[in-house]
N, C-alpha and C positions, 0 to 999 in steps of 0.2 A: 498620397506621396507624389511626387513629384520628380522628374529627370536628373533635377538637378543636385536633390539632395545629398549631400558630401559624405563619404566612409569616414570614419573616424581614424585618423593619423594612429598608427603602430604606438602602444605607450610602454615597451618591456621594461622593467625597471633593471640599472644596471647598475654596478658596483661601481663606486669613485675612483678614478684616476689613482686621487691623492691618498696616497695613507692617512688611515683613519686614526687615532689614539685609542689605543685598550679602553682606557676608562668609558670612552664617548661610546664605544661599541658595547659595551658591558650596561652602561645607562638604558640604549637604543631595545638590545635583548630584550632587559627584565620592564619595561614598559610595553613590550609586544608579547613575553607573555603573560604579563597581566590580565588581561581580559580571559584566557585560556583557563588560569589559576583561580579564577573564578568561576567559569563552569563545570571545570574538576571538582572544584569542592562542592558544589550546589548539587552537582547528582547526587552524592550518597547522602549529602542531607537529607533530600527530597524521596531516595527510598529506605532511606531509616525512618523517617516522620510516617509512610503507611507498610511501616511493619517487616522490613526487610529486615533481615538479620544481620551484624557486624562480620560474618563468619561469610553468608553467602554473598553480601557486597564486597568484603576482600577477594574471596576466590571467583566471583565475574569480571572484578575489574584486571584483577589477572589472566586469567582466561584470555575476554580482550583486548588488552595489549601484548600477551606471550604468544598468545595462538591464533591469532590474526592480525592487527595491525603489524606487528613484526615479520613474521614471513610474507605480510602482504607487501610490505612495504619494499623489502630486499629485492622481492621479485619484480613488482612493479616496476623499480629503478633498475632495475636490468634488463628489462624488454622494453621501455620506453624512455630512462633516462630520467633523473632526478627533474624536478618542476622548479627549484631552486628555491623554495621556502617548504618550512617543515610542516604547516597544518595543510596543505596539498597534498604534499606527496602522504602523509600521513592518511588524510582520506583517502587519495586513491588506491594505497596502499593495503586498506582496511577492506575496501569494495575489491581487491583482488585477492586479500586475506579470504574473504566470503566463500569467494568460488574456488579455493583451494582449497578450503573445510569442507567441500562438498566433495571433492575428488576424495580425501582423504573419510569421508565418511562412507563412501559407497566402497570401499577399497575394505573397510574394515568389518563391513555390516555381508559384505559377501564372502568374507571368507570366516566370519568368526572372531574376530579378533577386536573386536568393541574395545576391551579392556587397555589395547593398546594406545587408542585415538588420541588419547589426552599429550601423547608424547610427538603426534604427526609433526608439528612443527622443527622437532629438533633436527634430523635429517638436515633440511630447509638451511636452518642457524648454522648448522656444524657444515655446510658444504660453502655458506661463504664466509664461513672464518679460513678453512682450508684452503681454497684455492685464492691465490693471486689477483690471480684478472677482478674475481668478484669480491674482495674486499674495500675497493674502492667504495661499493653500493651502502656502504655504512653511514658516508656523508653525502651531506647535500652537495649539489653537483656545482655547475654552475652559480652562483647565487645569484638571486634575483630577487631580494625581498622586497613587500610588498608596504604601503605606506600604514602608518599607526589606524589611521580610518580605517582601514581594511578589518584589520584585526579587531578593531571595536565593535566594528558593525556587523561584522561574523560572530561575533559573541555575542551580541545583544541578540542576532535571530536563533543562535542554539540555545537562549534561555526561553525564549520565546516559544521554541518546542519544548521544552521541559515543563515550561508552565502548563503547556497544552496537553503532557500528559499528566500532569499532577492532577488536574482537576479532572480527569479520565480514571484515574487510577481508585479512588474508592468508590468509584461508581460499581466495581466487580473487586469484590472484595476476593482474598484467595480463602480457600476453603479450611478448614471448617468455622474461619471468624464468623462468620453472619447466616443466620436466614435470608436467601437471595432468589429474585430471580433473573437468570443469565440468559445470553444473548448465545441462542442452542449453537452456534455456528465456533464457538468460543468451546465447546467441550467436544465438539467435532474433529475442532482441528490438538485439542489436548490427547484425544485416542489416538490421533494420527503421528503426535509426537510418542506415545508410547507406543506405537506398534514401530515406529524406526528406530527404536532402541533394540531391534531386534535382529535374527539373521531374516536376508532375502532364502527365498522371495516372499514379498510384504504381502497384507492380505487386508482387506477391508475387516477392522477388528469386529463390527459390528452384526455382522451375520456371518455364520458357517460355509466355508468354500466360495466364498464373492473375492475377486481377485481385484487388487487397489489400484482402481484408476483416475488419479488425481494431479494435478500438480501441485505435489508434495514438497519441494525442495527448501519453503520455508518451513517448516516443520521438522526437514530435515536438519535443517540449521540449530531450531531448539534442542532435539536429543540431542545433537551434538554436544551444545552447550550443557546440556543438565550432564549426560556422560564425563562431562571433561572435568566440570566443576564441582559435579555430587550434588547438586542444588535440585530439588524437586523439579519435574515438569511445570507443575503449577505456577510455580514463585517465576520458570525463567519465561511464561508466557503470559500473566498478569502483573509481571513486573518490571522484570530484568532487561529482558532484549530489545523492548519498541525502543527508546532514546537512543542506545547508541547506533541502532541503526538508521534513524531518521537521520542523525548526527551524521553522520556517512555520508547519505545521499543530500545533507544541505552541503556540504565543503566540494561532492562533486561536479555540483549543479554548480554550484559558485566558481570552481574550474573552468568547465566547460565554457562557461558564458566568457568567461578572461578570454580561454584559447577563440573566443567564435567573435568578438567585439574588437578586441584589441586592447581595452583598457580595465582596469584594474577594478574599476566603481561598478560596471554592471553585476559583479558576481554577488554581494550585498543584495543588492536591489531585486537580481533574479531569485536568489534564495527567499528572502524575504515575503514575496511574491507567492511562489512556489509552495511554500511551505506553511505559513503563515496567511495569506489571502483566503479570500473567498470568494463567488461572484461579485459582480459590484453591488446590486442592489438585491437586498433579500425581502420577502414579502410574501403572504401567504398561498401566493401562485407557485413557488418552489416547494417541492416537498421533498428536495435533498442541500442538505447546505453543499454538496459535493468537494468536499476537505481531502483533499492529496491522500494527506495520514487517515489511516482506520484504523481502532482499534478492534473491531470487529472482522477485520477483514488482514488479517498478519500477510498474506500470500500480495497482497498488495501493496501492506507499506514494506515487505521484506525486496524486491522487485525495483522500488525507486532507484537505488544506489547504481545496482548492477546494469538498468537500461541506460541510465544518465552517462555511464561508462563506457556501455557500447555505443552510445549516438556520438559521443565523442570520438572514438576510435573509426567509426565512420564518415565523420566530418571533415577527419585530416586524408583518411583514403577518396572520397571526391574530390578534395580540396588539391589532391596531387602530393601531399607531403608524405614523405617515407615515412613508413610503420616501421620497417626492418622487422625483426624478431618479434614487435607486437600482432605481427599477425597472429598469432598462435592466440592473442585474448580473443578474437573477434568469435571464432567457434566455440570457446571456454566459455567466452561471457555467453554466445546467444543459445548455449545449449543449458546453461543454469537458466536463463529469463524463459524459455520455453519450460523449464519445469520447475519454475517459480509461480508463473503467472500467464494461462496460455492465450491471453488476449496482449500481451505487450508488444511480440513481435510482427505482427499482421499490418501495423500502421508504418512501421521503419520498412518491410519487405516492400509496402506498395511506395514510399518516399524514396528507397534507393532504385526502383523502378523509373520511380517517374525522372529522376536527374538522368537516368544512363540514357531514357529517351530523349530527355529534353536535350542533353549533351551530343547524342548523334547528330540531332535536327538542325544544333547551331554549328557542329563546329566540324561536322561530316566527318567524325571521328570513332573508334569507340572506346570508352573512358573504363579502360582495362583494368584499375584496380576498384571502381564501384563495379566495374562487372564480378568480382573476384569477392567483394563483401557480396554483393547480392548473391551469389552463388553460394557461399561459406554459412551465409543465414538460413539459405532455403533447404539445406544440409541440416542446418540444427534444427530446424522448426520439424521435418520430417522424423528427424530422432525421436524430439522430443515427442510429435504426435502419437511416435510408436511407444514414447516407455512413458508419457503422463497423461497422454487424453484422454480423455471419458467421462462419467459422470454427467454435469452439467450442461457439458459443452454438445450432448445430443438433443438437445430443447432447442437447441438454437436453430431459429430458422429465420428466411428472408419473409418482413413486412414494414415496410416502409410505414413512417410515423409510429413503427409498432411503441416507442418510450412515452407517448400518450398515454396509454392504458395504466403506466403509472405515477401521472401528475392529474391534482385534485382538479381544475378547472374542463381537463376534456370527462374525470367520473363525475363529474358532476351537471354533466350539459349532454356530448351524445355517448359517453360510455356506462352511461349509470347499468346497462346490460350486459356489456361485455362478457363478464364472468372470468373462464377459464377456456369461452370458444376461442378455437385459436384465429378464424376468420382466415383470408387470404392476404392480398396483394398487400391492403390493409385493413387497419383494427376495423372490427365488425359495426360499431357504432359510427365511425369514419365514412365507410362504404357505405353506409343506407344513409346516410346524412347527408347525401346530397351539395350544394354549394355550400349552405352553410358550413357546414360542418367540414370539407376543404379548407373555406376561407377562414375558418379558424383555427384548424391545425396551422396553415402559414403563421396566423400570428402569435400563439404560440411557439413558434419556430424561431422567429423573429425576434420576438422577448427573449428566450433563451440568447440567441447569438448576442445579443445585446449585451447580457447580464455575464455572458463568459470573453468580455473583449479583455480582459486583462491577459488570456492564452490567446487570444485568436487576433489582436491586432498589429501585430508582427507579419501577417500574411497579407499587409496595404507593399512590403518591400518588393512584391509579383510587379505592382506598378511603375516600378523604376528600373528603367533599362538598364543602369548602373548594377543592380541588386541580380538582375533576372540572368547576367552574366557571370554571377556566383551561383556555383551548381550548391553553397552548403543554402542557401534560398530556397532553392526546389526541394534539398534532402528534407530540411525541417519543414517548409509549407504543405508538401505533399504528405507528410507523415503526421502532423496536423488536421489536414483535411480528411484525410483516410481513419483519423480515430473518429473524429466526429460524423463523418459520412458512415461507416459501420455504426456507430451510436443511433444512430436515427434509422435507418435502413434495416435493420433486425430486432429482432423481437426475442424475449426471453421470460420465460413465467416467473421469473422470479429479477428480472432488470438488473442481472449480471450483462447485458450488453453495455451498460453504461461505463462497464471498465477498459474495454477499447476507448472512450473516452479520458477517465484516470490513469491510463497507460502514459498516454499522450500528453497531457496535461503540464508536467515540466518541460515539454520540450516546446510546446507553445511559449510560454514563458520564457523560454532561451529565445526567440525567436520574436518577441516582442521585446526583449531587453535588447536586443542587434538594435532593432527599429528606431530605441529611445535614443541609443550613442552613436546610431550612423545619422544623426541631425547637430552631431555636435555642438548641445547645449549648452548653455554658461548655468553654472549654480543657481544662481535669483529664478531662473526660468523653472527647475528642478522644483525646486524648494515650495516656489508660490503655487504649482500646478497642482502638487501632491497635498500641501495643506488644504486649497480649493475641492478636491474630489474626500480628504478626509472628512472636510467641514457638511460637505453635501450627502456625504452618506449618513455620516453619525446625528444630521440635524433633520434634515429634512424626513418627516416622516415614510417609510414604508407601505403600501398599499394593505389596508386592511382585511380581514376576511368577506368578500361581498357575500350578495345575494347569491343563492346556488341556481342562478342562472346565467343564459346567454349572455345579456346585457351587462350584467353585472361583474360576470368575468372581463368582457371587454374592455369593463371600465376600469379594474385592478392591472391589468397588462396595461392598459394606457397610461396610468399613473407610473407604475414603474419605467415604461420606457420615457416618461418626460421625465422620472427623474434622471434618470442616464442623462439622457440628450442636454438638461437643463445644467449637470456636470461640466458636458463634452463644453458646453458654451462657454461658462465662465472662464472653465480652465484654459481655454483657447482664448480668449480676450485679455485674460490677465496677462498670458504667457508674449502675447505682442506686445502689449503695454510694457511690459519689463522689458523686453528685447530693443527694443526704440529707446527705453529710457537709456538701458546700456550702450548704445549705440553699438550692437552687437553683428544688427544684423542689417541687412539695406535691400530694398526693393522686395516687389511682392514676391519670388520666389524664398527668398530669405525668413519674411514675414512666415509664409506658409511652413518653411522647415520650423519657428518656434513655439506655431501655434499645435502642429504635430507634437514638439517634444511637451509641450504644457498639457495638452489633453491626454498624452500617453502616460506622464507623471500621475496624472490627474486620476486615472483609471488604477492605477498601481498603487495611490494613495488612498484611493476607496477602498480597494481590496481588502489593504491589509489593515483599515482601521475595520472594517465588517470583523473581521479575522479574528483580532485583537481582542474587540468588543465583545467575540461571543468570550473568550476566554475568563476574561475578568468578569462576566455576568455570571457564568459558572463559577469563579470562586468563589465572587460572593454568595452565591444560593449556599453553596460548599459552607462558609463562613457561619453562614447563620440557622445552618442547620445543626441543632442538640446532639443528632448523634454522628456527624460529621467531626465534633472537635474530639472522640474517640478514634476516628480512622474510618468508623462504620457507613455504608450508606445509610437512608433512614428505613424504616420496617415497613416493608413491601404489606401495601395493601390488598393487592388480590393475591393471595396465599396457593391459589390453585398452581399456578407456575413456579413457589419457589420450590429451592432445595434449601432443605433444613440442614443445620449444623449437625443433625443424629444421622442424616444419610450421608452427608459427608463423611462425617466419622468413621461411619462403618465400612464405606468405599475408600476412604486412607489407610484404615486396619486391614482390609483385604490385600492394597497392593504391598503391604508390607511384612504380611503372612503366605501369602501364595505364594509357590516355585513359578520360576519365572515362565515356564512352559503352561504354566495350569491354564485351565478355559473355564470359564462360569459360564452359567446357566441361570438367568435371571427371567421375573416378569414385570422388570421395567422396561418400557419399550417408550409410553408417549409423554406430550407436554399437553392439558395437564398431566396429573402423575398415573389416574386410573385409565387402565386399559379399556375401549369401547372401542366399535367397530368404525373404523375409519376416521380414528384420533390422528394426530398429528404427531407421526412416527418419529419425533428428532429428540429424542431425550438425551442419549451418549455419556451421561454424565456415570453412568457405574463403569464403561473400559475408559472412560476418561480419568476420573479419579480412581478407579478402582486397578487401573493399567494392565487387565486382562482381555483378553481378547471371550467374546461370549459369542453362545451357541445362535439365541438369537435377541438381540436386545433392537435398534431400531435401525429401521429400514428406508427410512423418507428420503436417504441421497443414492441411492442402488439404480444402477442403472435401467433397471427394471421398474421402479418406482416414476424415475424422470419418463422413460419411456412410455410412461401411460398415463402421462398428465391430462386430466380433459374426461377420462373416463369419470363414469357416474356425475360429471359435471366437478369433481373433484380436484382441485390441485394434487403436483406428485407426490405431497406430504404425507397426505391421507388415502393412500393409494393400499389397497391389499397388500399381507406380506409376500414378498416374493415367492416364498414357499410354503406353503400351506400348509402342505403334511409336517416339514420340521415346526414349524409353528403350535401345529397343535398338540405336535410330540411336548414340546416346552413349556405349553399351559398344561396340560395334562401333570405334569413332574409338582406344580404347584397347587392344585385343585383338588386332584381327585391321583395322589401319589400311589405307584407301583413300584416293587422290585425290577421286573421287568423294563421299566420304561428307563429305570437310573441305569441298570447294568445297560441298556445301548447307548444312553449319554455318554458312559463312559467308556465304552466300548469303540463307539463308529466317533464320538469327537471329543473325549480326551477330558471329559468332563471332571473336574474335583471338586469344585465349589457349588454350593447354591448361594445366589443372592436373593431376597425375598422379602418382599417392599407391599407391609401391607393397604399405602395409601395405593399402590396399584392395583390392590387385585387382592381377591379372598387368599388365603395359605392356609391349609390343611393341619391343620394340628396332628394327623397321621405320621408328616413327613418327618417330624422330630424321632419318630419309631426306628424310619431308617436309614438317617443319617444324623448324625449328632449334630447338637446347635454348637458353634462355638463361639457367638457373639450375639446379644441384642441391644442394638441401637438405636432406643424408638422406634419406630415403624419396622426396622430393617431387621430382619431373622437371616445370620450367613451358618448354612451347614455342610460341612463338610463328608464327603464321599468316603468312605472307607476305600 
């Protein structure tokens, strides 16, 4: 970048002068919301086609728009003011619906009153129908609508997410359709939805007296939903919830970039990006596509909306623009994103850092209301550390390059030893490796930054004096820099540090999309830059698996980065050539602004055909698999990991015969199913499905587990139970059955149930003596306690 490059001219769109005619305004409406009316109806076909029901798609689509976008909406427009078109405020509306289901859920779950929730909204409705002043907040305020483009090309990216989870969605069938085997992290966070359906104080369901320390608040979000709507846990966490939430944070993101650009076209582009993208070049040196959305990881796509919200609320407090009354979001939102996801705030704390500094340096001032966010955040992060840290986030510690340990070209060169040593400064194969083994970490390093320039080249605008005297520059570059500098710098056994980078990751892209319209492009420039970086991704081939050595890695990074580079060139020579032909532009700094917006097109047109490209190769695998055109995935080959439709079954019939107080006693604990000394403790699926809390079923996320990752050379998975003696009290009940042993289950922890799974473990044909069977489900024997 360069000095001279020009901000992009203010573009708010404002209402005519002139009177307009009914008819013309009535035409203008129903073709803006055309595109909309199309992906209203596209969701519930999409979960009617794997198996949702007409009953539970009516009562979520009610849900969210009665009990969130509605009060979100009201609210939103009264602490910040209508946005002047309705899929805006609508999103932003839905992203403060969020975190008012969360007030309204912690309100109800501590006092008992669950039964109430479904009604939290009315209050809300009924206080601005009542009073005066807030009846205005029904209509859009100002108007300001936005061009027909807009609206098309916002629909075309939230179909785009829809696609992406369709072909997501019968990968994990909900239970009991199929023999499956699931992603354990996925029935982790299902018990953590049924133990929020519960009164505080919450408890880790999974072992007796282990107190929940997590960030829960996505999951809190699901009871909520399943509470409101009567819809299974299951259905609203394999089905219901990912779209419209993803849906959220694309309309907020597309906000945001309006409010941070000035014109109407980045927010498309950002989204699309965002949501839709992928690195630029994928190739078998990557071993994460690193996709925004998880479907494995809910705590992370639940999290987009709400930070995209807050970075925004923050961009207008550097920026100098009144918040007024939205103050009050700034600690609302950053204390739901702390206990949403406790890696998303740590990149925006050190980005509103670095402006207040950089703000004093320039302008011998001090920039009183980012002093006032940064204070108000570091408020909620301390909250939140107090009421959701734990678990995982004790593994984390400082080793630079530690995210090596989980890409195939350094295990395959100097970490094929690593293991589970945790090493120091850095990874242990790193240190003893000498130059080499340096000089290949950088290029690894190197390849990465390459491959993620679609969020990270926004932060060329540090280069332009123009830019660098925008503190929102500094908020987003340093909040950028700070996820991926945490990315790289810590170390985590199981490379949850990579989501201080996915925290970050839309806000990059907000900050690359500034970069593309503060060159003030003409269209032809756009258009040829973006088809150039499609053409080069989807043709030019990918670097293959090499040799599992040195040279051979070197040679697959080099491949990928010539294909970048070979990208960055065209795009950058087309995008002069059209600028010249247009007579757009004149003189070499001019030149240099077109060749900027063609390679930044360029980069954002590869993304999103990578993106794309995976999507449609999934469907069709989807397509032309037999037992795909039933709903099913196909029949799991290695059987050791699934769950069968007979333990599901029995774990449905449980949570819909036990009092809601009841506690089982199971010996299922690991994955695979049978029990053996230092199996891999994550099974969760019987308080997951079964939505009882057990005496002791698995252990692999306990703090006590994390905490002793490394012993026996063991990850935390396969870690001893935390407690031994209850342990052996609870194999005992299924082995080698006593009076004795049942009367203190039920005695000291409330025991009613047995679960009893004989692919895990021998069961006593004694124990039918003293407690009657009252169900067998294949493998699964449930007897009840007298």
């Amino acid at each position: 970048m360069t000095d001279s490059v020009a901000v992009a001219v203010p573009e708010t769109p404002a209402a005519s002068a002139a009177p307009t005619r009914a008819p013309r305004r009535v035409a203008e409406s129903a073709l803006t919301a055309l595109p909309w009316l199309v992906v209203l109806a596209l969701l519930p076909i999409a979960w009617w086609r794997v198996g949702v029901g007409v009953h539970d798609i009516v009562g979520y689509v009610a849900y969210w728009l009665g009990a969130l976008v509605l009060p979100g909406t009201l609210v939103h427009r009264a602490l910040r003011g209508s946005r002047g078109n309705l899929p805006e405020d609508l999103g932003f509306g839905a992203a403060t619906g969020l975190v008012l289901e969360l007030a309204a859920w912690a309100l109800a779950t501590a006092t008992g009153q669950q039964h109430l929730l479904r009604w939290w909204a009315a209050p809300v409705v009924l206080l601005f129908l009542a009073v005066p002043r807030l009846r205005r907040h029904w209509r859009i305020g100002r108007r300001q609508p936005l061009p027909l483009a807009w609206h098309v090309a916002m629909a075309a990216v939230l179909l785009a997410v829809l696609a992406w989870a369709a072909v997501q969605w019968p990968g994990n069938p909900v239970p009991p359709t199929a023999d499956h085997t699931y992603y354990p992290d996925l029935f982790y966070h299902l018990s953590l939805v049924q133990e929020l359906t519960r009164d505080m104080p919450f408890v880790l369901p999974h072992v007796a007296g282990e107190p929940l320390r997590y960030h829960f608040l996505s999951d809190a979000h699901m009871a909520s939903a399943s509470m409101i709507t009567g819809s299974s846990p299951a259905l609203v966490l394999l089905r219901l919830w990912l779209v419209p939430v993803a849906a959220t944070a694309v309309l907020v993101s597309a906000g945001v970039a309006r409010d941070l650009s000035r014109v109407w076209w980045t927010g498309p582009i950002v989204a699309a990006v965002t949501y839709i993208g992928l690195p630029v070049a994928l190739g078998s040196a990557l071993t994460d596509a690193a996709g925004v959305l998880s479907v494995a990881s809910p705590s992370q796509t639940y999290v987009l909306a709400l930070f995209v919200v807050l970075v925004g609320l923050c961009l207008d407090a550097v920026r100098g623009r009144a918040l007024g009354p939205g103050w009050a979001l700034v600690p609302a939102f950053g204390l739901a994103c702390a206990g949403s996801k406790s890696s998303a705030l740590p990149g925006l704390l050190a980005g509103l850092l670095v402006t207040a500094v950089v703000t004093v340096w320039r302008r011998r001032r001090v920039p009183w209301p980012t002093v006032v966010a940064l204070a108000l955040l570091l408020a909620a992060t301390a909250v939140g550390y107090r009421l959701f840290a734990g678990g995982g986030a004790g593994t984390l510690r400082v080793q630079v390059f530690g995210l090596l340990r989980f890409m195939l070209p350094y295990g395959q060169t100097f970490g094929g030893s690593d293991g589970t040593r945790a090493g120091g400064l850095a990874p242990p194969g790193l240190a003893s490796g000498g130059w080499p083994a340096g000089l290949f970490a950088c290029g690894i390093l190197g390849w990465w930054l390459l491959m993620q320039a679609p969020r990270l080249a926004g932060t060329l605008l540090l280069l332009s004096r123009r830019h660098r005297a925008d503190p929102a520059t500094w908020l987003l570059a340093g909040t950028v820099l700070a996820g991926a500098g945490a990315t790289w710098v810590f170390h985590h056994p199981s490379a949850s540090q990579v989501y201080f980078w996915l925290a970050v990751l839309p806000i990059g892209v907000l900050l690359s999309g500034h970069l593309l319209a503060a060159t003030r492009p003409r269209w032809p420039v756009l258009v040829v830059g973006a088809l150039a970086g499609a053409v080069v991704a989807l043709t030019i081939p990918a670097a293959g698996l090499p040799a599992a050595s040195l040279g051979g890695w070197w040679g697959a990074l080099g491949w990928s980065a010539g294909r970048f580079l070979a990208l960055a060139l065209l795009a950058g020579v087309l995008g002069v050539l059209v600028a010249v032909l247009l007579r757009r532009y004149s003189g070499e700094l001019r030149w240099t602004a077109a060749a900027v917006a063609a390679v930044t097109a360029a980069i954002f047109g590869a993304s999103v055909a990578v993106g794309a490209k995976g999507t449609v190769l999934a469907a069709l695998r989807l397509r032309d698999s037999e037992s795909a055109v039933a709903g099913l995935p196909p029949t799991p080959t290695d059987t050791r990991y699934v769950l069968t439709r007979a333990e599901a079954r029995a774990a449905l019939w449980l949570d819909a015969h036990a009092d809601a107080d009841d506690v089982v006693a199971t010996n299922v604990h690991c994955r695979p199913a049978r029990t053996t000394p230092h199996c891999d403790a994550r099974a969760f699926w019987v308080t997951g499905l079964g939505g009882h809390r057990a005496v002791v079923e698995s252990w692999g996320y306990t703090d006590a587990a994390l905490a002793a990752h490394g012993r026996y050379g063991l990850g935390y998975a396969r870690q001893d139970p935390p407690d031994a003696e209850l342990f052996a009290l609870n194999e005992r009940v299924f082995t080698t059955p006593s009076g004795a042993d049942l009367d203190r289950l039920r005695r000291e922890y409330g025991v009613r149930w047995l679960f009893a799974d004989t692919r895990a473990g021998r069961v006593s044909p004694a124990l039918a003596e003293l407690a009657p069977i009252r169900l067998v489900s294949g493998p699964v024997i449930i007897y009840e306690l007298p």
